[in-house]
Structures are given as C-alpha cells and as structure tokens.
N, C-alpha and C positions, 0 to 999 in steps of 0.2 A: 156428500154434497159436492166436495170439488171432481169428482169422479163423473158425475153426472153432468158438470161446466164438461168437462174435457171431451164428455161423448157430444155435447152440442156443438162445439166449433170441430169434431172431428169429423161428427157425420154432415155438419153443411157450412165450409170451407170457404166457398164464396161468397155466402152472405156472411160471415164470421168477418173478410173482409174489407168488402165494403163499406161497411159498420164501422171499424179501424179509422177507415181514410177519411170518410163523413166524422170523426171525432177527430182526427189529426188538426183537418184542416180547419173547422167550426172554433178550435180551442187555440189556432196561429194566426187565425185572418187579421188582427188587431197586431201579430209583430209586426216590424221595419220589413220582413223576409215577405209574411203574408199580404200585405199590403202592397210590397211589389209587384206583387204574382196578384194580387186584386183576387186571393184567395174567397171573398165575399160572394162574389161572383162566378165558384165554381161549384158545380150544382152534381157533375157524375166525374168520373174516371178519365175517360176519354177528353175531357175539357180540360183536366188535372195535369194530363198529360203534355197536350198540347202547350199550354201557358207554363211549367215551369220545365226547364234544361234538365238534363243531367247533368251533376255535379261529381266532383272529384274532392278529394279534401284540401284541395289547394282551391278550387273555386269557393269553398266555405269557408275558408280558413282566413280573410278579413274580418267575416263577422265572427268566428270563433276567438281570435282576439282581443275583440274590442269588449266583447261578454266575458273574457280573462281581465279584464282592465277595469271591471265594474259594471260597466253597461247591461241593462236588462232589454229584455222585451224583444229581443232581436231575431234568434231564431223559434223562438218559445215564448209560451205565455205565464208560466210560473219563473219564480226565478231559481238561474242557474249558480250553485254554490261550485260543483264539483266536477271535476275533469278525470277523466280516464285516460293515463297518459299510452299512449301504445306506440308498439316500436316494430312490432310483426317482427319479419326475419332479420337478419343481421346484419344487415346492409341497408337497411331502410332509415331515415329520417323520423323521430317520435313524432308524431300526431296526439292532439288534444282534443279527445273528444266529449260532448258535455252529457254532464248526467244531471237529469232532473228528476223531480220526488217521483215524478209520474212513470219515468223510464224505471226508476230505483223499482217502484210497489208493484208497478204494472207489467215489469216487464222481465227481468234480472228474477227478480224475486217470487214472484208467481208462476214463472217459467221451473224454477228451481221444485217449487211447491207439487208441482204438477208431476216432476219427474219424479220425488220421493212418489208419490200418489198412482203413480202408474207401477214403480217397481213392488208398492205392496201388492196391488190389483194382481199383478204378477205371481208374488211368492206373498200368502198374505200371511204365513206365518215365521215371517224373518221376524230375526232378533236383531237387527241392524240397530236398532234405536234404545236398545240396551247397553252398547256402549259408545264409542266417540268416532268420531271421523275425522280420519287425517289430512288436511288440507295444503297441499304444497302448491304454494304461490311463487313469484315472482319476489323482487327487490320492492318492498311495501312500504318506503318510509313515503309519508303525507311530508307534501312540501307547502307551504303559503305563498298563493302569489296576492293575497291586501289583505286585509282585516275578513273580509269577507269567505273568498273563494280559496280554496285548494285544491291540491290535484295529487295523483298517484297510481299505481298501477289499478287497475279493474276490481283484482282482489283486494285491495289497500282499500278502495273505495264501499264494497261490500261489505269489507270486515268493517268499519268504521260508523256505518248505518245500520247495520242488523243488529235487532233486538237485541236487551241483556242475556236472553235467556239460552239465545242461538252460543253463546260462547260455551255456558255448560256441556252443548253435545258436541264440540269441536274441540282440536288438540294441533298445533300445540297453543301455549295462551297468547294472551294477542301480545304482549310485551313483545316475546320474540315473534311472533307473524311480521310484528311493524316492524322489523329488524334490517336492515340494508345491506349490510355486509353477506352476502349469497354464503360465503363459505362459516364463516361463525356461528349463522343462523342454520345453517345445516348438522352441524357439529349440536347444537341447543336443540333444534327440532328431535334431530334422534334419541340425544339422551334421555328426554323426557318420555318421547312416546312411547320406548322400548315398557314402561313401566306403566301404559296405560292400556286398557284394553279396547285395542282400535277392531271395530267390524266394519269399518267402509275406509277406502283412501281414495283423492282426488287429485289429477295434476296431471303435466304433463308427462308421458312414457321418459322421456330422455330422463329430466332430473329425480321422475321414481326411482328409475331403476338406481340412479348415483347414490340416493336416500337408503333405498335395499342394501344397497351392496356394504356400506356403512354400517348400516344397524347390524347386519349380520359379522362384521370387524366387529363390534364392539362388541356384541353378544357371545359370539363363538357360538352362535347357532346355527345349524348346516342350511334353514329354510324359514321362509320369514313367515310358515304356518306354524312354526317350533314357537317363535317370538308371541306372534296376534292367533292364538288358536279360534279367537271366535271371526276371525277377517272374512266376510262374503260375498263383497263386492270392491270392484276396482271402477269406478268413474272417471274416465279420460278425451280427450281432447285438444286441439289443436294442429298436431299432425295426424297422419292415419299408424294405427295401430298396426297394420300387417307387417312392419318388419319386427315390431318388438314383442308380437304375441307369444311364441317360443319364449324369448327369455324369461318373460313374465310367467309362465306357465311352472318354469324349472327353479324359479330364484322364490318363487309364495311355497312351493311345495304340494298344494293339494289345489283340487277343482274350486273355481269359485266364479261368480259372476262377471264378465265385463259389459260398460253399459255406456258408449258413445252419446256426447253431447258436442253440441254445434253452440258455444258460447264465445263471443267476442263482447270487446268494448262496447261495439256499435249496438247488441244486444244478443239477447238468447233466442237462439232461431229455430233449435230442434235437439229432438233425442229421439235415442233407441226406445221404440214403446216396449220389448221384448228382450230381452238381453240376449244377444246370439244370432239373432234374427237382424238378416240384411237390410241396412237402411235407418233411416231416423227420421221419427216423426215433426212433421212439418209446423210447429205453431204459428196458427192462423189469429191468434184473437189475444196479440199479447204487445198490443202498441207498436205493432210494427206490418206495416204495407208493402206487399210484397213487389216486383214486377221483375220478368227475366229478360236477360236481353242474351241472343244467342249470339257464344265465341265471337262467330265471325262478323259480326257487328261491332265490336270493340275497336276503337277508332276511327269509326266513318264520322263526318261530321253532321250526321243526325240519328244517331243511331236506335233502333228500331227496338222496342220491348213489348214482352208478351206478356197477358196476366195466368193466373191457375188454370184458367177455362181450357187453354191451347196451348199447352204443355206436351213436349213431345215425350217420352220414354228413351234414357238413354243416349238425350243430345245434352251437352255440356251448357250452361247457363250460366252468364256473368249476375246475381242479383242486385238488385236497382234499389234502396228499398226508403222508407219514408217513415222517421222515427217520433218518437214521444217525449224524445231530446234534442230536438230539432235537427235533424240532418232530412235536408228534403231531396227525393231522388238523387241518392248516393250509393256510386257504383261502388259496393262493397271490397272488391279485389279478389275476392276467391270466384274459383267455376265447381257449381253444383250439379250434379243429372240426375233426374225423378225414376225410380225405379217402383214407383205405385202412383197411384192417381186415385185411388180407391180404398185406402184413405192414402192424401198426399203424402210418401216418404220420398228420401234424397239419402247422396251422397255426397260428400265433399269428394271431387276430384282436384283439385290445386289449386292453381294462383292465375288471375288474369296476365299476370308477367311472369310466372313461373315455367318455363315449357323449351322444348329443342323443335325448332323448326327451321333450320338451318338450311334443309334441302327439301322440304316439303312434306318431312316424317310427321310432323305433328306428333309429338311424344309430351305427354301431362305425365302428370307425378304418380295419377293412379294407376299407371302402364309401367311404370319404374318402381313403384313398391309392390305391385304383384311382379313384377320380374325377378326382383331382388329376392322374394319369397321363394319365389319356386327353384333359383338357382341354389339357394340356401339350402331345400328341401333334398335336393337333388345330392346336392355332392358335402351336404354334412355342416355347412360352411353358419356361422352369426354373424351378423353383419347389427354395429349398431349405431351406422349412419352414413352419409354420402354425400354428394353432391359430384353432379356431372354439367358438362359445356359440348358447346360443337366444337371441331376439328377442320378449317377450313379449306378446301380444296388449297395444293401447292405445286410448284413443279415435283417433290417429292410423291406425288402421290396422291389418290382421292382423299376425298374429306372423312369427317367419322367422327364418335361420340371419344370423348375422352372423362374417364371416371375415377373421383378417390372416395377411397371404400376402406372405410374402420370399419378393422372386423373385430368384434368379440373373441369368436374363432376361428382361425385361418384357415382354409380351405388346404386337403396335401397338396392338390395340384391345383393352382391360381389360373392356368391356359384351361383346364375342365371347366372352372365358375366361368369365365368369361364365356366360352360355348354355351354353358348351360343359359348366362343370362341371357346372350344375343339371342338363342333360338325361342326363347322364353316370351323375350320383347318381340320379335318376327309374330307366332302363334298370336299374342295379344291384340298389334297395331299393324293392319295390314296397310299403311302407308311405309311404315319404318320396314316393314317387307318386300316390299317394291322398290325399293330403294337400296334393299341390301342383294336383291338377285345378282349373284352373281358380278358382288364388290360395282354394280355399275356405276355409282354415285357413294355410296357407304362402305368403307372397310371395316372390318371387325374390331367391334370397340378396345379402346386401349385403357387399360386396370392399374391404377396404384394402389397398392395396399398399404395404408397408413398401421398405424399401431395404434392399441389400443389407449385410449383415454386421449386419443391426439385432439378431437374436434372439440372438447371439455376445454382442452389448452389454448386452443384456438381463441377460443369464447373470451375464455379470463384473457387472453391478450387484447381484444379488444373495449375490456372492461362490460363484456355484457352475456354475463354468468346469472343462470337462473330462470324462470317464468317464462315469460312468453319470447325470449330470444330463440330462436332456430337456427339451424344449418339451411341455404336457401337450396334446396335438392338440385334443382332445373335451372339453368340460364342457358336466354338465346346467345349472350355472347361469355366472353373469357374473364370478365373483370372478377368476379369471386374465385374462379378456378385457380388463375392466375396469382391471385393472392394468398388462399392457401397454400400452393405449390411453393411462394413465395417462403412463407412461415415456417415451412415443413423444410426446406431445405436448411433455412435459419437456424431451425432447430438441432437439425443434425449437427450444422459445423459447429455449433455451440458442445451439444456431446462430444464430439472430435478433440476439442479445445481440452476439455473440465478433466477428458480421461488421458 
C-alpha cells in the first residue's frame, strides 16, 4: 500500500504539489499569519506568491515567540506544543522551530516510513528489521518553556512522540537518548550497543565515526563488522558523506549499504531511493511546498523563485519552502541542484552563506569536498574535516584560500596534498580556475594541518559537542578561521606549559 502512495507522488510531482499548498493554505487562512496574507483569498500559486514575502527566521521569529509564550493560532491551525531547537553549524544562533502533530505524522514521520519502504523495495530480503537501529542524536534533553510547550533538539522531539513500540526496534533506550551530557551519553550508548544486535545505524558521519572508534577501544575488536556481524546499512546526513566515505568503509570492515537523507528541523525533504545511486529523491506530497529561488537571487530585494516545472539541471537552488508547522515561504539556508527531473532527484550542495567568493571563484562546499577526496585519493592522505576562508589581497602579495585540515592521516608530503587539492578544485570550478591562471588574482592555497581530534576540541570548547553541531567548511570572510587559529595556537602554548 504505501509503495504504491510513493509511486503516485513520484510519477506526478506537480500535482502531488499543488495539492500540498491548496491544504497548507485552506487549513491557516483562519491564523493571525493567514489572515494577513488574506490567505482566503488565494485561489493558485502564482497569487500565493505574489501576496506573502519571503521570510527568513528572524522575519518569523515574533510570531514564533509569542506561540513559545502560549499563544496559538498564529502560524498554524492546530496547536503548537513542541519546538525543534536548531543550531545548524557552530557559529550560528539556535532557532526554534515549531513542530505540529501535522508536521510530526505528515511529514517527519511518514517521510521516515517511506524511506524504510523504498529501501526494502530495494533489497526485499533484508533482515534489517530483525534487529535494532542505532540512533546517534544530538544533546536531547526536553526543556519546559510553561506547563504546555517544550522544546529540544529534532531527535528529542521524535524520540518523545514516536510510538511505544518504535523504542523496541531502536537502541540505545530512551533514558540515555534524553541524556545531555554528549560525552557520558557516548560512553552509555556504546556500552549498551556493543551487546545488541544492531543492523542499521543513523547519525551524523563526524560523531559515528567518534561512536566507532570507541566501541572498537572498548571491544578490542579490529572492525565494527567483528562487533554488529548482522550491520547493513548506515543512514546518514547532514553534511555530505564524500570525505568520510573511506573511513567508514575501513573502520565497519565489510560491504554494506549507505543511504543519504535530507532531514532538518524544518522537515524531511528527500532520500536516496537506491542506496549508491547519485541523488535523492525529492518528496513532493509530505506537508511541505516547495519553490526555488536561484543562488544569485539571494539578497535582491524581491527575489525571484521557480516551481518544479522550470528547474534547470545542475544550477544551485536556494529552497523557499511552505510548511505544516507554519513556516510560510522560508528561505531554508542550504543550496540544492536537481540532477533528474524525471523522477525529481537533488543534491545538497551547501549553505546559502557557506561559500569563498572573495574574487569571484564561487567555490560551494560541494567543489571542496570532491576536492578534498580526490587529493586524498591521490597522495594516500584522511582528512576528517576542515574549514577554509579567503586570503585578502595585501601589499605582500595576491589574495588566496587559506585552509585548516584534520587529517586522520597525514599526507608524507603536505606541499603534494595541496597541489593535488588546487589542481583538483581548478578541474572541478572553472571560475576558481580563471583565477588561479597563472597566480593572477589567486596564489596557491595555504595548508595547516591540525592534529587529530583537534576540531572534537574545538567543539567541546565551545560547549557544542554532538548532533547537529558542525565545523562551518566555507566562509566569505575570516571570523571562524581566525578563531580556530586562535584556539589552535592556545592550545599549543598550553602543551608548551603542562610539559
């Protein structure tokens, strides 16, 4: 039954939403929000458009507030209990976004439904559901903001709603899930799991692999297919997988499935219909309205969005989207590019602020993590994680990328990885090529090689270890770079001191 929902919004996409928006707006016309927008009154798309803005989370964030303080009815027509606290990367400000029953069943949850449903369609004779799945969240303790509402991360929130029966096939138990303390609760998650028989794990790459690397301390097992013999898939998201695919491959031990999802607070927006297979499939018919607005529209002050009809192949797309938890045309923050149309698949390419265009390279995070890979492939090197800044023209010299790079494992020669990357990113971004002919505006990027478990340290110094916290890869300007550098050298003269 749900196999055959899934082929009806797959094979007709645009009426799937449609349908969406005609329900979004039919079931808000009666908030303070819809009644602004004289929601009553709009009858297609193109009227939808014109009569409400696009919002940011600071143009919603009065009425997110005040529906924190009690108030109903405001962006939504059911009432809002629960807030998805999100913090994106690590430099960002939390945001409170609201979750209502409708987002919860409709959207979160049925999205989830779909992807178990597609990956048996897949292998229809997996034993996945024979035993538990390992769920690595975030910092999950539920806070009270009044008798009513509470708030907590995303997974805090899911774990919290989902049936009795969803805990049976998940590990570890919810005591410790709802746990705060990152590092306690990593220490309790392992102990337990090592002793259960996990066939699926989910989380982000960074805190798996710190989970892996642990389980296997404790076990004295050389590979965590020794540990989980029946493990067959790995479910991941939030950053892109290609620099941590290697390690992932050598730290499980044997072949097993990886299966990309596009889930946020704001909701569940896609998965791999095929594990391996480039792209993720687009959910069209899951409380959420889509609309794209390209890159370079980002900051105009009317800036311009396209629906699924006129989707180009391969150009970067900020999503706009129009939810079932009231967020109405909200410019999501990441950029997405459709590599099908036929049925719609995407990729996450980065952040609407995440990016080097300092000199007109235009460099996204998906041109730095295939970079990162192929210098890797090349000269032997792990790298497990980054962040880079621009380099500003000075009397010393042209401008240029300046990068710190935890490596797993060091490269012999550090001046080969940086050739290897530049020429990597040149092949890739033929702006950041043009730019680098012949040093006229770019010199050749400049390399720190941090040590391993440094950007772990990082994190815990700014008290935000765990979940959905990141390293921000890309900035136009120097304020992260600058403050890691900052830390890194702290740390040394600390070393200096101690020994």
């Amino acid at each position: 039954m749900r196999q055959w929902r899934i082929d009806g919004w797959r094979s007709h996409p645009l009426d799937a939403q449609r349908e969406v928006l005609q329900n979004l707006v039919t079931s808000a016309q009666y908030t303070e929000f819809g009644r602004k927008y004289h929601f009553s009154n709009l009858y297609n798309i193109r009227d939808f458009k014109k009569a409400v803005p696009i919002h940011e989370y600071n143009d919603l964030k009065p009425y997110i507030e005040r529906c924190m303080n009690g108030e109903q009815n405001l962006l939504w027509n059911s009432p809002i209990m629960w807030f998805a606290k999100s913090s994106g990367t690590s430099g960002d400000k939390s945001k409170f976004i609201p979750i209502s029953e409708e987002s919860l069943e409709d959207c979160h949850y049925k999205a989830a439904k779909d992807v178990l449903t597609m990956y048996y369609q897949f292998k229809p004779d997996s034993t996945m559901l024979t035993g538990k799945g390992l769920v690595l969240g975030g910092s999950h303790n539920i806070n009270a903001l009044n008798e009513e509402a509470q708030f907590g991360d995303l997974s805090a929130v899911l774990l919290q709603n989902s049936p009795f029966w969803g805990h049976w096939l998940r590990t570890p138990e919810l005591s410790i899930a709802l746990m705060d303390d990152w590092e306690t609760k990593l220490e309790k998650i392992a102990a337990q799991a090592i002793n259960e028989n996990v066939t699926s794990v989910s989380g982000v790459p960074t805190w798996t692999l710190v989970l892996f690397k642990r389980i296997l301390e404790i076990t004295g097992k050389p590979t965590i297919a020794d540990v989980w013999p029946g493990l067959e898939l790995y479910m991941h998201g939030g950053v892109s997988f290609t620099p941590y695919r290697e390690q992932f491959k050598r730290i499980i031990g044997k072949e097993i499935y990886y299966l990309e999802t596009y889930n946020a607070s704001e909701g569940f927006f896609a998965a791999q219909e095929v594990p391996g297979e480039e792209g993720m499939l687009l959910f069209t018919d899951h409380g959420i309205f889509m609309e794209f607005m390209p890159v370079s529209e980002y900051g105009s002050a009317q800036p311009r969005t396209i629906g699924l009809r006129d989707v180009d192949l391969h150009t970067n797309y900020a999503p706009v989207i129009s939810t079932n938890g009231g967020l109405w045309r909200y410019l999501l923050g990441d950029t997405i590019r459709f590599i099908s149309k036929d049925p719609f698949k995407i990729i996450v390419s980065g952040r609407v602020r995440h990016f080097i265009n300092a000199f007109g390279e235009e460099v996204i995070i998906d041109n730095t993590d295939k970079a990162i890979q192929i210098a890797c492939k090349e000269t032997g090197a792990v790298v497990n994680d980054y962040t880079a800044a621009p380099v500003y023209f000075s009397d010393a010299g042209n401008g240029g990328h300046e990068w710190l790079i935890e490596f797993e494992k060091v490269p012999e020669r550090l001046d080969r990885f940086i050739e290897c990357l530049d020429a990597a990113l040149q092949s890739i971004n033929s702006d950041y090529e043009a730019k680098r002919h012949k040093d006229i505006a770019l010199k050749m990027p400049i390399v720190h090689a941090l040590p391993k478990g440094f950007f772990i340290d990082w994190l815990h110094h700014l008290g935000k270890l765990g979940g959905q916290h990141k390293v921000p890869r890309l900035s136009n300007d120097r304020h992260t770079l600058e403050a890691v550098l900052a830390f890194y050298k702290s740390s040394q003269e600390q070393q200096l001191i101690s020994s």
